[in-house]
N, C-alpha and C positions, 0 to 999 in steps of 0.2 A: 562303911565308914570312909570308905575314899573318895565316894564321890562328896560326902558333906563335908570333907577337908579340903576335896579339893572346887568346891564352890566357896566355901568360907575365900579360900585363897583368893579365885577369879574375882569375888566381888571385890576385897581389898584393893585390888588391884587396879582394876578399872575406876576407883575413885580415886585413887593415888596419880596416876598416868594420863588421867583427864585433864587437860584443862579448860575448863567451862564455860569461860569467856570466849573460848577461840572456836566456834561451831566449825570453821572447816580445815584445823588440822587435824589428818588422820593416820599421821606419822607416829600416835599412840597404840592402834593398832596391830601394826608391825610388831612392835615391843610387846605387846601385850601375848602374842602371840610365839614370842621365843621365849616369854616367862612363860607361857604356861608349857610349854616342849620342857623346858628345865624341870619344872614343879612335878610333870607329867613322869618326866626320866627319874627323879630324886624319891620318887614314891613307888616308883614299882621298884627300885634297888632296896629300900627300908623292904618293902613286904617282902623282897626276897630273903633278904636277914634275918626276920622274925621266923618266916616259914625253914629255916634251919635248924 
């Protein structure tokens, strides 16, 4: 289950933080890449609290 929550997330994301017109900034990336460290940390805390 966590991996399809957390691809459901990634894809949101990456069309959200895109902008499409702009092929060479990749300063979305970056960002993309500390949401998913966040998303990453905020779900293994949840499975710790379930598995108590």
């Amino acid at each position: 289950m966590r991996v399809l929550v957390t691809l459901l997330l990634v894809g949101s994301l990456i069309f959200e933080g895109h902008d499409h017109d702009d092929e060479h900034d990749y300063g979305y990336v970056e960002e993309l890449y500390e949401k998913l460290e966040y998303i990453s940390h905020r779900i293994d805390e949840l499975e710790e609290r379930l598995e108590e």
